[in-house]
N, C-alpha and C positions, 0 to 999 in steps of 0.2 A: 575725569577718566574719558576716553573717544573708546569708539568703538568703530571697527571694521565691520562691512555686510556683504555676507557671501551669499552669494544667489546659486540655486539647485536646481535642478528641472528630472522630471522621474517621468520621460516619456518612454522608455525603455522601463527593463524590471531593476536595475539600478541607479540608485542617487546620482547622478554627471553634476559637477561645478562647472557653472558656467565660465565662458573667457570674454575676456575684452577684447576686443579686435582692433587689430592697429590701424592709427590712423593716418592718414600722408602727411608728412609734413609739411608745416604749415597752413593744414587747413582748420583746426582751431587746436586749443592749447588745452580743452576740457577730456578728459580720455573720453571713447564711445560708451555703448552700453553693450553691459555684457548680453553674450548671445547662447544658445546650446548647442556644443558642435553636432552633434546626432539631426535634432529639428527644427534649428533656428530660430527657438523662441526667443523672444527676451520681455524681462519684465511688463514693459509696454502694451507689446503684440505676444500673448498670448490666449489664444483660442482655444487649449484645451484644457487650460489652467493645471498646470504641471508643473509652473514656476513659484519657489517658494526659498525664503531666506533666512538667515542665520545670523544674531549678531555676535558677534566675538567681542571683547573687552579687551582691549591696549591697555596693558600698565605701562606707565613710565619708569622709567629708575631712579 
């Protein structure tokens, strides 16, 4: 079974899902890391620790 992880950031008084941000083409072929449209955190650089994740479970068929 994989699992999918969604990342959340609660810098606001609601839950935001974070986004990936597109990358240019061709500059590598890994997507980025997701970011908080509101504060910019992301997993990484977070300084006020508001970013927090969720795994999901993919079933196959």
């Amino acid at each position: 079974m994989d699992v999918y992880r969604r990342w959340f950031c609660t810098c606001s008084s609601t839950r935001v899902e974070l986004a990936y941000e597109a990358i240019a083409e061709g500059e590598t072929d890994e997507p980025g890391e997701p970011t908080c449209p509101r504060c910019g955190a992301t997993p990484s650089s977070d300084p006020r620790r508001t970013v927090s994740y969720e795994d999901v479970p993919l079933f196959k068929d």
